[in-house]
C-alpha positions in Angstrom: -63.1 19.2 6.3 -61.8 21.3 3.6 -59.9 23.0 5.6 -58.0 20.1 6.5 -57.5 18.2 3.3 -56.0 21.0 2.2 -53.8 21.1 5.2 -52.8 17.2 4.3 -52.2 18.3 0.6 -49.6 21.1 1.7 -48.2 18.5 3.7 -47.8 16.2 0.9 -46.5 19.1 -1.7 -43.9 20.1 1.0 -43.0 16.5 1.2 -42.5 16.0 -2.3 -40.6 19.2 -2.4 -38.3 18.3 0.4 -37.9 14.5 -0.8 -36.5 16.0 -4.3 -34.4 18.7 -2.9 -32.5 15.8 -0.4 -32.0 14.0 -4.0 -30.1 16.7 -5.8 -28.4 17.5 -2.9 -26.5 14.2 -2.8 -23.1 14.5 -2.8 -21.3 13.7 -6.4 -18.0 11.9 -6.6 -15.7 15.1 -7.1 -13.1 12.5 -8.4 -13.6 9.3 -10.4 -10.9 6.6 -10.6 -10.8 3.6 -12.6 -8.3 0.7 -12.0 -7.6 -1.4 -14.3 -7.8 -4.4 -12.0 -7.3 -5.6 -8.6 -3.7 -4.7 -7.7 -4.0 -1.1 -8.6 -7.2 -1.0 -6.9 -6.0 -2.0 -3.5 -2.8 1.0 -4.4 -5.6 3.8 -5.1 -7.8 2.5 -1.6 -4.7 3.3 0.0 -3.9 6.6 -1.3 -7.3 7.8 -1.4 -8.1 7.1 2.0 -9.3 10.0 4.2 -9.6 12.2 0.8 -13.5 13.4 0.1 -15.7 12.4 -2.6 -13.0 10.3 -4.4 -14.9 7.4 -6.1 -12.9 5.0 -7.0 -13.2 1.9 -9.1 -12.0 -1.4 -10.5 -12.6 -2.6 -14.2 -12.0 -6.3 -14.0 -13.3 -6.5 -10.7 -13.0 -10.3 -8.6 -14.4 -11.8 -12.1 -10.8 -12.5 -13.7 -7.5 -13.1 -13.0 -4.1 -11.2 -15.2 -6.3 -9.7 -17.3 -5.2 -12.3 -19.9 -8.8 -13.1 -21.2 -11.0 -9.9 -20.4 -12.9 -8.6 -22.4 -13.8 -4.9 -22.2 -17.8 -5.0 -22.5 -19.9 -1.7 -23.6 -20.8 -0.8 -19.6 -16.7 -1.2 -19.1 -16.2 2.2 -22.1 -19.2 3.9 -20.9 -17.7 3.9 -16.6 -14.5 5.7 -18.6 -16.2 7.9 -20.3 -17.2 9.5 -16.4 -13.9 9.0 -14.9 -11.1 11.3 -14.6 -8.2 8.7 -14.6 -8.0 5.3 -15.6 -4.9 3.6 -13.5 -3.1 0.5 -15.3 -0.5 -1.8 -14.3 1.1 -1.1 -17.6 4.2 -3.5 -19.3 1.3 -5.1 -21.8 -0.8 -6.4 -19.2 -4.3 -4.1 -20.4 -4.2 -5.7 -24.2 -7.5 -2.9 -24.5 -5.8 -0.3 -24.1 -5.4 0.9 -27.4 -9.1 0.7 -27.9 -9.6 3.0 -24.4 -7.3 5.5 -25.8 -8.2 5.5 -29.6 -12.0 6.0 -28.2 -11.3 8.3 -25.7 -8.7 10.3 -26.2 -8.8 13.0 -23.5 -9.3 10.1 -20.7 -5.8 10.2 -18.3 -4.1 7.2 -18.2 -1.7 6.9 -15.2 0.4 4.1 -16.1 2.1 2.6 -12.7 4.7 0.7 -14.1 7.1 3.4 -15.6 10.5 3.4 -15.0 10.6 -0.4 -13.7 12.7 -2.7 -15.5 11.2 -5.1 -17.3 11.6 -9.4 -17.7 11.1 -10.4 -21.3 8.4 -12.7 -21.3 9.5 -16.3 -21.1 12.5 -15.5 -19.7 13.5 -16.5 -15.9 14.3 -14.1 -13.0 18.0 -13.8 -14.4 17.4 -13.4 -17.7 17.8 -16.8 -19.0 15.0 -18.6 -21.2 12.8 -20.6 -19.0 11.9 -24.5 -19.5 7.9 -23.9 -20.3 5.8 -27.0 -20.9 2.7 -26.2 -23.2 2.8 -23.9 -25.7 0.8 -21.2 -23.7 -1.1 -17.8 -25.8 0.8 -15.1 -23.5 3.1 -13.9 -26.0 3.5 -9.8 -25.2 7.0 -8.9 -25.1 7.0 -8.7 -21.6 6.3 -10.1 -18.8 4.0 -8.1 -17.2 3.4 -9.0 -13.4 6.0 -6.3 -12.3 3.6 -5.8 -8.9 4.5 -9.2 -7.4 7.5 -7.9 -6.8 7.4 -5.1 -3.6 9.7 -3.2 -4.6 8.1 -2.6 -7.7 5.1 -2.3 -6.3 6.4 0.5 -3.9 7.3 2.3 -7.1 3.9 1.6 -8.8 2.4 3.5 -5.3 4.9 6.2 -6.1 4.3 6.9 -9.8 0.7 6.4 -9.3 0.4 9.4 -6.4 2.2 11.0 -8.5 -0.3 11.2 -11.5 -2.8 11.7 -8.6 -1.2 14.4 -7.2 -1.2 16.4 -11.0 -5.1 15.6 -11.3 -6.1 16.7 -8.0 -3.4 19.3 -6.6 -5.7 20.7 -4.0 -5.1 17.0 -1.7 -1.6 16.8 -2.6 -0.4 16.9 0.7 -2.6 14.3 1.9 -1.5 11.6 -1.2 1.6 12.5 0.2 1.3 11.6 3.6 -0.7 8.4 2.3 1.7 7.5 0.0 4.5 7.3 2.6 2.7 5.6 5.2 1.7 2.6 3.0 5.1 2.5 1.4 6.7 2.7 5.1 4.5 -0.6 5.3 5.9 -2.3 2.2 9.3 -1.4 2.9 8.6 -3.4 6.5 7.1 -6.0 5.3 10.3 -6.6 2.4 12.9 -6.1 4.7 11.2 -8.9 6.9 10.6 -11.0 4.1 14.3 -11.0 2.8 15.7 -11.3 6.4 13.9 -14.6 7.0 14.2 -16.0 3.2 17.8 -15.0 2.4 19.5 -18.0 4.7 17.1 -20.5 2.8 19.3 -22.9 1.4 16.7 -25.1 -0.7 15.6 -22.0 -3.6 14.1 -24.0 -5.9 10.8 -23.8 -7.4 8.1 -24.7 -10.2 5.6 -22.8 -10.9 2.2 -22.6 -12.6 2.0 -19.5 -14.5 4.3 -17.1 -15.4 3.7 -14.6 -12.7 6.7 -15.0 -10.4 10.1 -13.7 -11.8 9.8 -10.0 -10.6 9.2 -12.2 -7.1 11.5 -14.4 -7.6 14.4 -12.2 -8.2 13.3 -9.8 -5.2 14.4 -12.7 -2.8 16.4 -14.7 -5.0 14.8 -17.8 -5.9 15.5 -19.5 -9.0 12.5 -21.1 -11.2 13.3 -24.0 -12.6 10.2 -24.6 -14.7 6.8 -22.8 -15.7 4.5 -25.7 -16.7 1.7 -22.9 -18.3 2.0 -19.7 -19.2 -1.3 -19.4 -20.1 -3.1 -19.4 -16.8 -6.3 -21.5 -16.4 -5.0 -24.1 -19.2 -3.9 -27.3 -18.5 -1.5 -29.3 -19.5 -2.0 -32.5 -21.4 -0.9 -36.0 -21.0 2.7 -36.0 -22.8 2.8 -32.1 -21.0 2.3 -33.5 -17.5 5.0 -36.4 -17.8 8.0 -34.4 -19.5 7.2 -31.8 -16.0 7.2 -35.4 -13.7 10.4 -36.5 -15.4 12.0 -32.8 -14.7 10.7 -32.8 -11.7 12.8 -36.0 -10.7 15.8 -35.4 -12.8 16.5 -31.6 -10.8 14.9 -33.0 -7.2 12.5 -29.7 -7.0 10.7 -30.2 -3.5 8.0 -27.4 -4.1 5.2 -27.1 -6.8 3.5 -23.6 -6.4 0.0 -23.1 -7.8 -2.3 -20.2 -7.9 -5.2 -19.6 -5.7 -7.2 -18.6 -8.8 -6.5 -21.5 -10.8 -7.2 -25.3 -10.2 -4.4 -27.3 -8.9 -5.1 -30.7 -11.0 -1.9 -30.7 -12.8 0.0 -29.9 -9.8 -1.6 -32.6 -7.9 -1.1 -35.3 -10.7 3.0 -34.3 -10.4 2.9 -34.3 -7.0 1.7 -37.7 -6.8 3.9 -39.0 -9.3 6.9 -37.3 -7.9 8.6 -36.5 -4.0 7.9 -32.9 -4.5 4.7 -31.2 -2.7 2.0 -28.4 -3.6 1.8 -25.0 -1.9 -0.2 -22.2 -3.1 1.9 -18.7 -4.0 -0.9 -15.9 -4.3 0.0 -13.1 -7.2 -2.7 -11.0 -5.8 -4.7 -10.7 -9.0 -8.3 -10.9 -6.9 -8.7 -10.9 -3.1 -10.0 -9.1 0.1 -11.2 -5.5 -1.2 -9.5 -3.9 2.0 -6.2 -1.1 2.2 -4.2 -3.9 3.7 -4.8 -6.6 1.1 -1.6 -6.7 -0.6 0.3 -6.7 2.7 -1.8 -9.9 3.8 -1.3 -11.9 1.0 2.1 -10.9 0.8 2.3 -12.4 4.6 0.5 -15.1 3.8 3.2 -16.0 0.9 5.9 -15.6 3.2 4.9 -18.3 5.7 4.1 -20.6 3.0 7.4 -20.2 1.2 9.1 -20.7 4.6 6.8 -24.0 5.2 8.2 -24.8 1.5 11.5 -24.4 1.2 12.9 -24.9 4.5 12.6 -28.2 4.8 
C-alpha cells in the first residue's frame, strides 16, 4: 500500500512538474504592435500575416469611432509600455499623443500618414471653405481622415511596412511581399471604383461628418455641405431647417450618413426635402478580418452608384 501511494505521489510531482514546464514554455509574442485604432489595425493584419509571434493590437478597439472623444485609460499606457511600436493614423487624429510620447519616450511611433497631403480642416475637397451647420468641437488644423481616401491609404500600407521593416529586419522580405499583395488589391479595387464613378453625371453630396474630402477628391465628388463636424452630435431645430432650405435651394439628391452614428437628422431632411439617405462607411470600426477595408470600400461603391446615378 505504501508502495503504491508513493507511486501515485510521483505521479502527481511529475504532473505538476510537467504542467509548469508546458506554462513557461509558451510561446511569447516576439513582436508587439499597437494600433492606434481600427484602420491601421486592419493595415498591420495585412502585413503581418504569415509572420511568427507578431502580436498585434488595437487601442480604441470597436468601442469608438475617429478617435474624436477617446480617452486614453491607465490599462491603454500600461499595453504601450510592452509594445514595440505604436502605429497612428497621424494628421492630429491621436489628440494623446503627446502624453504617449512625453511618458514614454523610447516607445516607436510609426506615423502612417507622412508625406500625404493634407485638407485643412473645414475646408472641402478643393480647398474651398465648406458650408458647416453647427458649430462642431473638431477644430485641429487638419483634417485628419486621410485613409478614406485609397490612395492614401496605399501610402499609409507603404510607410507603415516601412517602419516595420526597420523594427524587425529579419522578415523584411516577407512585409515586402505582403505589402505588395494587399496594395496590388487596393490599386484593383481604385481603378474599378474610378472606372464606374467617373461617367456619373449627378456628383453631389451632403454629408454628416467631416470624414469625406480625401474621398471625395479621389473620385471627384464635390460636397456641398457638412451638417456636423462633430460626429455623434446633432443638430438642433434652427440647424436642421437652414440644411432643409440648402438642401432645396442646390437640388442635392443624396444625404450620406455614417454607419456609426444615428441617422435622425438625416431622416428629418429627408422627409422634408426630395433628397434620400444612404449610408457612406469611413471604416472607423468593422469586421476584424485582412479584407475589411476592401469590403467596405465595395460596399461604398455600390451604394454611391445606387446614389448618384439616378
Amino acid at each position: 500500500m505504501k508502495r503504491f501511494l508513493s507511486f501515485l505521489l510521483a505521479l502527481c510531482l511529475a504532473a505538476g512538474i510537467s504542467g509548469c514546464a508546458s506554462t513557461a514554455s509558451q510561446e511569447q509574442p516576439r513582436l508587439k504592435l499597437v494600433a492606434s485604432f481600427y484602420p491601421m489595425y486592419i493595415i498591420l493584419l495585412n502585413l503581418t500575416d504569415g509572420i511568427p509571434n507578431v502580436q498585434v493590437d488595437s487601442m480604441a478597439g470597436q468601442q469608438t469611432g475617429c478617435l474624436h472623444d477617446f480617452q486614453m485609460q491607465t490599462d491603454d499606457m500600461k499595453n504601450l509600455e510592452t509594445a514595440d511600436a505604436f502605429i497612428i493614423n497621424g494628421a492630429g487624429m491621436e489628440s494623446f499623443l503627446d502624453k504617449v510620447t512625453g511618458e514614454l519616450p523610447s516607445l516607436s511611433v510609426i506615423n502612417s500618414s507622412e508625406g500625404i497631403a493634407l485638407i485643412p480642416s473645414g475646408e472641402d475637397e478643393h480647398g474651398h471653405e465648406e458650408h458647416t451647420e453647427g458649430d462642431g468641437h473638431d477644430h485641429s488644423e487638419f483634417n485628419p481622415h486621410v485613409w478614406v481616401s485609397i490612395s492614401n491609404c496605399i501610402t499609409q500600407v507603404e510607410t507603415i511596412r516601412d517602419g516595420l521593416m526597420a523594427l524587425d529586419p529579419q522578415f523584411a522580405d516577407k512585409y515586402q511581399s505582403n505589402s505588395d499583395q494587399y496594395v496590388a488589391k487596393l490599386t484593383e479595387l481604385r481603378d474599378r471604383m474610378h472606372r464606374e464613378l467617373d461617367s456619373l453625371s449627378s456628383r453631389d453630396i451632403i454629408t454628416f461628418h467631416e470624414a469625406f474630402p480625401y474621398f471625395a477628391h479621389e473620385f471627384g465628388l464635390h460636397i456641398v455641405s457638412v451638417i456636423n463636424r462633430e460626429p455623434g452630435s446633432e443638430p438642433n431645430a434652427r440647424e436642421l431647417a437652414d440644411t432643409i432650405r440648402l438642401v432645396r435651394s442646390t437640388g442635392v439628391k443624396a444625404l450620406f450618413v455614417e454607419p456609426q452614428y444615428p441617422k435622425t437628422a438625416a431622416d428629418i431632411v429627408g422627409s422634408e426635402t426630395e433628397a434620400k439617405v444612404y449610408v457612406l462607411d469611413p471604416l472607423v470600426t468593422g469586421e476584424e478580418t485582412k479584407d475589411a477595408y476592401l469590403n467596405a470600400m465595395e460596399k461604398n461603391l455600390q451604394v454611391l452608384l445606387e446614389a448618384l446615378a439616378s
